[in-house]
N, C-alpha and C positions, 0 to 999 in steps of 0.2 A: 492945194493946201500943203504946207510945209509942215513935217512933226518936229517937234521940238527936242532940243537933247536929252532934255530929263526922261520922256520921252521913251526912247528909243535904250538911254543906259537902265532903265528899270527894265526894258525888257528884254537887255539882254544878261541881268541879274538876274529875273524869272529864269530865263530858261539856261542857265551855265548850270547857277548853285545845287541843285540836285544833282548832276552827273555824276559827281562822286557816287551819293546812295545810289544811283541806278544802277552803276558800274559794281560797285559791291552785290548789286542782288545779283544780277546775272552772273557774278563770281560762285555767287554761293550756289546758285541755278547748277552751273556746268559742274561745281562738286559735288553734287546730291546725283545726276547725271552720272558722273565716271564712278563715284560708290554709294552705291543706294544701298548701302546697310547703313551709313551712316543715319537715312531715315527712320528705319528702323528699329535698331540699337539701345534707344532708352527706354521704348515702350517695351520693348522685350525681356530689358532688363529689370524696367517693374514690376512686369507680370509676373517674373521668375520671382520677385522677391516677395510676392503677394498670395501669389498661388502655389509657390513651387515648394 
């Protein structure tokens, strides 16, 4: 059996369109990685303003 174009261009729409978002997480992945204060950073600065 042959697949059809429609086919084959839906799924290579499936699985392009998201590269972007994935490419941005794992961006945000290796920065949280090289400065993990930035994880950090705002809940500390709550607490500081809540508790402190």
């Amino acid at each position: 059996m042959r697949k059809s174009q429609a086919t084959t261009d839906f799924a290579g729409v499936i699985l392009k369109d998201p590269l972007p978002f994935v490419a941005c997480m794992v961006v945000a992945i290796l920065i949280l990685c090289l400065f993990p204060g930035i994880a950090t950073w705002l809940p500390d600065a709550v607490m500081e303003s809540r508790f402190g």
